[in-house]
N, C-alpha and C positions, 0 to 999 in steps of 0.2 A: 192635490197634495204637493208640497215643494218637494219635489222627486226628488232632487240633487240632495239637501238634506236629509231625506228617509234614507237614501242608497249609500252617502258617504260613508268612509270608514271615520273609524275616531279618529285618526290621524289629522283627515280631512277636517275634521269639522272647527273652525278657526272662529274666534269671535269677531272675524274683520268678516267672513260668512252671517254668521248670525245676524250684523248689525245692517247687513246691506237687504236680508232678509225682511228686518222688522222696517228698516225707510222703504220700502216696496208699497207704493198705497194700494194696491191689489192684494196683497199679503194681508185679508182680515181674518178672522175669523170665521169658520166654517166645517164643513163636515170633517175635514182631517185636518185643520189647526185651530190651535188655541194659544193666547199668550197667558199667563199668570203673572201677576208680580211676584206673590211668594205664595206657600204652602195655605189651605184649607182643605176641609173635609169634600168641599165639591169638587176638588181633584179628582180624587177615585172615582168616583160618581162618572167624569167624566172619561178618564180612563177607563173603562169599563165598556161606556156608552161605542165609544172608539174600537173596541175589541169587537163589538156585537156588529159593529158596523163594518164599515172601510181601511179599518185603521188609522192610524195620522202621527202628529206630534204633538205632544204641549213644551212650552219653552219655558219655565220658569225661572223668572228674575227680568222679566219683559213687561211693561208697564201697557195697560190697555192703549189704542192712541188717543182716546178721547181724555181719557184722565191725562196722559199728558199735555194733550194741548190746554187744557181747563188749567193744569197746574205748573204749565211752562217748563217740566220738564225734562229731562232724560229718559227714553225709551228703556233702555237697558242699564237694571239698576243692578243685579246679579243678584244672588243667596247664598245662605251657608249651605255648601252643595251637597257633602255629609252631614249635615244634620237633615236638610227636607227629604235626600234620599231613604235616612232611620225611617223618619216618621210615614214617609210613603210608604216603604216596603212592610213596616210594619202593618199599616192600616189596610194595604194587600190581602197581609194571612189571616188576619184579624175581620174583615166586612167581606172578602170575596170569594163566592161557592162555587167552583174549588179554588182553591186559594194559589194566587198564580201575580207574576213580575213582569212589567213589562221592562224595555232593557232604558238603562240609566247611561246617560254619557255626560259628566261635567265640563264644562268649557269653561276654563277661568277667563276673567275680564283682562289679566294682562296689564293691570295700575298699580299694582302693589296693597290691594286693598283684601285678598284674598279671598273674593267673592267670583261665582262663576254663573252662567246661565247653565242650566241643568235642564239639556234636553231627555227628554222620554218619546221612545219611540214605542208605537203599541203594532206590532204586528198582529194582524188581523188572521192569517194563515197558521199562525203557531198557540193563537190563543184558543182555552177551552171554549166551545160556544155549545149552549148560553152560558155568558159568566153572572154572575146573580149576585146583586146588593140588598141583603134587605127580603129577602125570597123573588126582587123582580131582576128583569132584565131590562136595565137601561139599552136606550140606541141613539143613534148621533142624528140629529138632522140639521139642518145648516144654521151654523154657528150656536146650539144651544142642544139640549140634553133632552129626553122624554122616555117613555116605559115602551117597552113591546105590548101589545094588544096578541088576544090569545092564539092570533093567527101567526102572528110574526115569533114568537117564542114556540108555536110548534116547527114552526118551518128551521128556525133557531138550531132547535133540538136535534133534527133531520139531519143536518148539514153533517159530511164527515171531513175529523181537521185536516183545512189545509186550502177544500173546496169551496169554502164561502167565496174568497176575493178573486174573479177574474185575474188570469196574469199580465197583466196590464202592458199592454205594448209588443207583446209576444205569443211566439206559438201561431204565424201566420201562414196561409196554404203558399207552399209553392207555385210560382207561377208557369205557365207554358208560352212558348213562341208560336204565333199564328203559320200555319202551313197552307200551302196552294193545292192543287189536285193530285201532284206529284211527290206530296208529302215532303216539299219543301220547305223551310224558312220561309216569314213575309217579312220581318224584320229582323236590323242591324242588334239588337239587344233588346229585353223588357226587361224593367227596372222596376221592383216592388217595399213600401211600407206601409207601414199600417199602425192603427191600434184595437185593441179591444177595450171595452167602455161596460161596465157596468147598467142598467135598468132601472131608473125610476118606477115607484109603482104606477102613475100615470102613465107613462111610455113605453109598459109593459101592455098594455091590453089598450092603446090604440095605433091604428097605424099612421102611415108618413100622409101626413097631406100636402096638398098641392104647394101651399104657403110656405109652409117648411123650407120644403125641396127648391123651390125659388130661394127662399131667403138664402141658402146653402149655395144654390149656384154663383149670387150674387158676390156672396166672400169669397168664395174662390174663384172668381173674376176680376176680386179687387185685390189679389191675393198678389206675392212675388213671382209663384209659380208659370203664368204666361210667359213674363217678360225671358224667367230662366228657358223655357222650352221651344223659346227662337232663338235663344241664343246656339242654339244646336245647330243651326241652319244660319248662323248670323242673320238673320231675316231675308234671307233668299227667298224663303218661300212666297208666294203669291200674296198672301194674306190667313186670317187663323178668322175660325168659328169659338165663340164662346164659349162657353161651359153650360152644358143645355142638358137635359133626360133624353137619351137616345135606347133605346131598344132593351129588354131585359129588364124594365122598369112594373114595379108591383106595386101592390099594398105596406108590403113591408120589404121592401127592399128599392132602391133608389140610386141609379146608373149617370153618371154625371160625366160628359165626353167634350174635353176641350180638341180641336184638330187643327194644325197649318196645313192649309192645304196649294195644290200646286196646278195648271196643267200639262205635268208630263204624266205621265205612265206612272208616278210612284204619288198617286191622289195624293196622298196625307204623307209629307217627308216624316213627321211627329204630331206625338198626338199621346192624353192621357185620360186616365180611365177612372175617376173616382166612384168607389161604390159601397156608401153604405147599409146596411141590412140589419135589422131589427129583428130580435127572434119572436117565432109563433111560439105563445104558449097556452098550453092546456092543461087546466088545472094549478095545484099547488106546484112548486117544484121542489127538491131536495137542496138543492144551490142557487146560488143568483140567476136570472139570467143573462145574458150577455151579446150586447149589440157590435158588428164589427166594420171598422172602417179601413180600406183599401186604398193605395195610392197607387196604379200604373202608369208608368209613361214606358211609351212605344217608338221605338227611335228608327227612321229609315233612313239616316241623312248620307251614308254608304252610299246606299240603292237611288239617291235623290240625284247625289253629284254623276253618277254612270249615267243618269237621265239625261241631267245635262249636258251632258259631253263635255264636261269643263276638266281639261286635263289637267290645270293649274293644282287640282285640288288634291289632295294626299289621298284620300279614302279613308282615312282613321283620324280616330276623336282623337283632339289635344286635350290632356289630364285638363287643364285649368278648366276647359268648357264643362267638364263631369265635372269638377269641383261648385261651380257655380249651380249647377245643376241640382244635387244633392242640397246645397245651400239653401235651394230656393225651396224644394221640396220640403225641408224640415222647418222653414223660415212658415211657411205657409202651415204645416199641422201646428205647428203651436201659435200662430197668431190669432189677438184676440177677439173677431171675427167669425174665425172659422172656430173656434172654440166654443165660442157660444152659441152661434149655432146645433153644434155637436152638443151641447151641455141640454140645451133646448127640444131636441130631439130626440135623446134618450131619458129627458126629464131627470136631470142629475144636477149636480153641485158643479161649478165650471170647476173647481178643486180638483176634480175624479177624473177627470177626460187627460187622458197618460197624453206622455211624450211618444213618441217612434221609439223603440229600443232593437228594431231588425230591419235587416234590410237583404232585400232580393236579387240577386242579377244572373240574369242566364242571354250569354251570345249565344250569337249563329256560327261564331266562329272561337278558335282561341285568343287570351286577351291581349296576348302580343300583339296581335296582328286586327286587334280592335283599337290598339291606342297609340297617339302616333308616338315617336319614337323619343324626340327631344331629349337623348341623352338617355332613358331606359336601355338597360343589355340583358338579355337569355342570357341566363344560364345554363351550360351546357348537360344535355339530359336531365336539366329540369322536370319534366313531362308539361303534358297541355292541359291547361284550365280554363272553364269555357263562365266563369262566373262563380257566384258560389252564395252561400247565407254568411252574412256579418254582421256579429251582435253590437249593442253602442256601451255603450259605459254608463251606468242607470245615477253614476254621481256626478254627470255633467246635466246642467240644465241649458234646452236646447231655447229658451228664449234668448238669453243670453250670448252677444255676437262670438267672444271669444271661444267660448266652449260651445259652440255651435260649429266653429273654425276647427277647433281641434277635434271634434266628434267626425264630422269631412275627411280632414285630414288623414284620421284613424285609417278610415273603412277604406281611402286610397291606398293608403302606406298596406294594408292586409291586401287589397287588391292587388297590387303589385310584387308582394311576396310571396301569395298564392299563384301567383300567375310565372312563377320563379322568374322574376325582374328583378333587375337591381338598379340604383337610381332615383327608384319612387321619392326616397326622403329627402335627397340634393334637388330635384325638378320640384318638387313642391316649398321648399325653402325661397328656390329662387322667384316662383310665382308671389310669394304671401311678400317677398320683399320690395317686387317689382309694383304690386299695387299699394305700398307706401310709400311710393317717387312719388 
């Protein structure tokens, strides 16, 4: 789904958006988008199919690309966005059992032609299900329309609202720090995201095979995430092990452990933890099922540099190496690699495989004194914060470098005021300006 679109407000949603949207050649048609040029009766039809399913958008007044290229030309021709809105909402109350809107947001073109792209958004959570055209229940499968078979309109029926769509990027377990015999710390920080993925019926009743779980290691191998998880150690460390199935690895479940490793006393300075797990199921179920994917990385580089005896070193992270850090982690779940993979695995639309929208971090210690200083000040009787959960902004799309930048930046600037700093937002200005010298 174009998360950014689905999540924007109306405010947001700009046709210099829309247009960078529709030149996207990945942006085709599929399980949660559609382009229209203008209004037909296979609208609803599709709408509908959309509600039963994952939800999505259709864009009307966006020209197919093929009809464009065939006829040379403009993607975005716009509509009269009050009249297709009548005639939709009408054919709403008029074809849909129970009779129900998905919501309407006009977006003029902005030429003085007074013509707008009229996005509809169908949320999947708020719609009745089954919605019923006709006595059936259309459902969406990639890029085109079909009927529920009697098994999928009872399961349909089961559902209660709100439970059918995974919450997509959210809602992940808290993570814990690895302890010694003393019930100490093993490490400087763990650092968690994730998403959760909906279940193809395919992907629902077989498990992970060996080929898969290769194919998977292989993207996240070729992935940004190594290069960001030395940068933790500036490549001090000795050398790093792949991304391989190490211990905890099932049927339906699949543990994937990238490690720099060293020879002092602190093996592995860093090291991350990919893992993810496909649900058992038995029988029908009331709701989707729901496959979940884990991101940890394991930070020792504290404990690395005490190894070394190297007094040079501060003992605390410089923000920009966590910036890059984060960067690299979110650079990597939505690359297109490791997506299809993911999309492959849960036998889904690459459409459906969410962005990160949370993120984990629990020190060993408080973040003051996890982060080096560069100009950060306590506040005084702030209290101590040892990490925390931080949401992303579900209107920024994290392929995109900018707002990939700014999503980073967010979850520092919270980290830093949770952690009662001040600073965060001058030390981070100066870095984003320092890497455009």
């Amino acid at each position: 789904m174009t998360s950014s679109l689905f999540a924007a407000s109306a405010a947001d949603l700009t046709i210099e958006r829309i247009r960078a949207v529709a030149a996207r050649p990945e942006n085709v048609e599929s399980l949660t988008l559609e382009f229209k040029r203008e209004y037909s009766t296979s609208l609803l039809k599709t709408i509908a199919a959309m509600a039963n399913t994952y939800g999505g958008l259709i864009m009307v007044g966006i020209v197919d690309q093929a009809e464009a290229d065939k006829k040379g030309c403009e993607r975005v021709v716009g509509v009269d966005a009050q009249d297709t809105i009548d005639r939709i909402a009408s054919g709403c109350h008029e074809k849909f059992d129970p009779p129900w809107e998905p919501t309407f947001i006009p977006v003029p073109l902005g030429d003085g032609s007074g013509r707008s792209v009229l996005v509809i958004r169908i949320d999947a959570n708020t719609a009745p299900r089954p919605l019923l055209v006709d006595l059936q229940a259309p459902i969406r499968l990639s890029g085109r329309n079909s009927v529920a078979d009697r098994d999928r309109l009872l399961r349909l029926a089961r559902e209660v609202a709100g439970a059918g769509v995974p919450p997509m990027g959210q809602n992940l377990m808290a993570p814990s720090l690895g302890q010694d015999a003393d019930g100490q710390p093993t490490a400087d920080f763990i650092l968690r995201t994730g998403v959760n993925l909906p279940m193809g019926e395919a992907g629902t009743w077989r498990p992970l095979s060996e080929k898969s779980v290769a194919a998977f290691a292989r993207a996240l191998n070729a992935s940004p995430l190594p290069k960001a998880l030395l940068n933790l150690v500036k490549g001090g460390a000795h050398g790093s092990l792949d991304f391989r199935p190490l211990g905890h690895n099932r049927a339906r479940t699949a543990r994937l452990v990238w490690q720099a490793y060293s020879s002092t006393e602190v093996k592995h300075p860093v090291e991350a933890v990919v893992t993810i797990k496909v649900p058992d199921v038995y029988g029908p179920t009331p709701t989707g099922p729901i496959a979940n994917l884990t991101i940890d990385v394991i930070s020792r580089a504290q404990r690395y540099a005490v190894a070394l005896g190297e007094t040079e070193w501060t003992y605390r992270y410089p923000v920009p190496d966590l910036a890059v850090l984060l960067d690299g982690i979110l650079k990597t779940a939505v690359s297109e690699d490791v997506v299809t993979e993911l999309a492959r695995i849960t036998d889904i639309d690459r459409a459906l495989v969410a962005q990160p929208r949370e993120l984990h971090l629990i020190a060993d210690r408080s973040v003051p004194h996890l982060l080096r200083s560069e100009g950060l000040q306590e506040i005084p009787d702030a209290g101590a914060s040892r990490g925390g959960i931080f949401r992303a902004n579900p209107a920024l799309d994290l392929r995109l470098a900018d707002e990939r930048q700014e999503q980073v930046d967010d979850w520092l600037r919270q980290l830093g005021l949770d952690a009662g700093l001040t600073g965060m937002e001058t030390l981070l200005e100066r870095y984003r300006a320092d890497l455009m010298v």
